[in-house]
Kinemage of the C-alpha trace (Angstrom):
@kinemage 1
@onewidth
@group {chain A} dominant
@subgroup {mainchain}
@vectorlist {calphas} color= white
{ca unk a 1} P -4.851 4.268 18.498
{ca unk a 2} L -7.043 2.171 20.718
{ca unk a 3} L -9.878 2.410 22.540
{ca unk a 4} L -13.274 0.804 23.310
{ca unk a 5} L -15.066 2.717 20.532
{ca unk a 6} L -16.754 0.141 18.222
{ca unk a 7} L -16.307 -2.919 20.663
{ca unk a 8} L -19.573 -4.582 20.842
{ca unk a 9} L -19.440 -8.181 22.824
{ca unk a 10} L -21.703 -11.180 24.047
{ca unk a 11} L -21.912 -13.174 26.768
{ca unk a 12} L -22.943 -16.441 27.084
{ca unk a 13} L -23.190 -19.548 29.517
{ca unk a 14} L -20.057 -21.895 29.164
{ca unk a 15} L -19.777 -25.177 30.657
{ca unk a 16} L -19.005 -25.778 34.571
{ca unk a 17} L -21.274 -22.737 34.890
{ca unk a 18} L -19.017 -20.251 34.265
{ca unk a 19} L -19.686 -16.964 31.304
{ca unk a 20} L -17.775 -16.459 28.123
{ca unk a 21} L -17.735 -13.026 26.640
{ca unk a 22} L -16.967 -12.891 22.632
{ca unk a 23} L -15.431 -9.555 21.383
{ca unk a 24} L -16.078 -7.898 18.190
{ca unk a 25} L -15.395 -4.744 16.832
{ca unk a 26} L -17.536 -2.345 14.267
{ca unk a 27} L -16.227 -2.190 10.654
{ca unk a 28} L -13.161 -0.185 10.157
{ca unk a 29} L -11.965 -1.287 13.474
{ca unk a 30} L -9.462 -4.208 14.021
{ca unk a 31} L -9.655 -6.323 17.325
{ca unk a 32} L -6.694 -5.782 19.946
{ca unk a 33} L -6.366 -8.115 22.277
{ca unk a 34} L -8.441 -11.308 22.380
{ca unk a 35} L -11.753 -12.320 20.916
{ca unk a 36} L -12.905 -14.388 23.828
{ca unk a 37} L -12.491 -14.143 27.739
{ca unk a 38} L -13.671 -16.497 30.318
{ca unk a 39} L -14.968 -15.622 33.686
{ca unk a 40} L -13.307 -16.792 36.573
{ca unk a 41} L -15.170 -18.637 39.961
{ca unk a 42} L -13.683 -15.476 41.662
{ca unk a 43} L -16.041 -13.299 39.293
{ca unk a 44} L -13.200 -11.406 37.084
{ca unk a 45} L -12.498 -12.199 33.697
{ca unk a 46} L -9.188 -13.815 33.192
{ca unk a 47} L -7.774 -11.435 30.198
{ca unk a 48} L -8.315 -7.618 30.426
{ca unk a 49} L -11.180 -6.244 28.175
{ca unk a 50} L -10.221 -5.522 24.219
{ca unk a 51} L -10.213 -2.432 22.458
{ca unk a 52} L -10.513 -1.493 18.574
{ca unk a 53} L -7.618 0.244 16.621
{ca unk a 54} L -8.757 2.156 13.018
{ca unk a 55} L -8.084 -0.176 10.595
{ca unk a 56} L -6.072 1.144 7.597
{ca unk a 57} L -6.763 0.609 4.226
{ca unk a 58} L -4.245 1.522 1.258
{ca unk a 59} L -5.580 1.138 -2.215
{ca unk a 60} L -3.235 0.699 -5.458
């Protein structure tokens, strides 16, 4: 299951003047997608936005 639930991010200035977001996702949640996106002259990012899947833990 995915979704944006637990998906924090930051964005930042990159060089050439252009924004870098950095994805992260709460614990228990595994990152789908990328970690990092760039934004574009044209103003969109050039990946779609990440989600979070549970993360599942099996104990012995």
């Amino acid at each position: 299951m995915s979704s944006s639930e637990g998906l924090s991010y930051v964005v930042s200035a990159a060089s050439r003047g252009q924004s870098m977001a950095s994805f992260q996702c709460a614990d228990g949640y595994s990152i789908e997608g990328a970690v990092q996106t760039t934004c574009l002259r044209n103003g969109t990012w050039d990946i779609e936005q990440s989600n979070c899947g549970n993360t599942l833990i099996f104990w012995d």
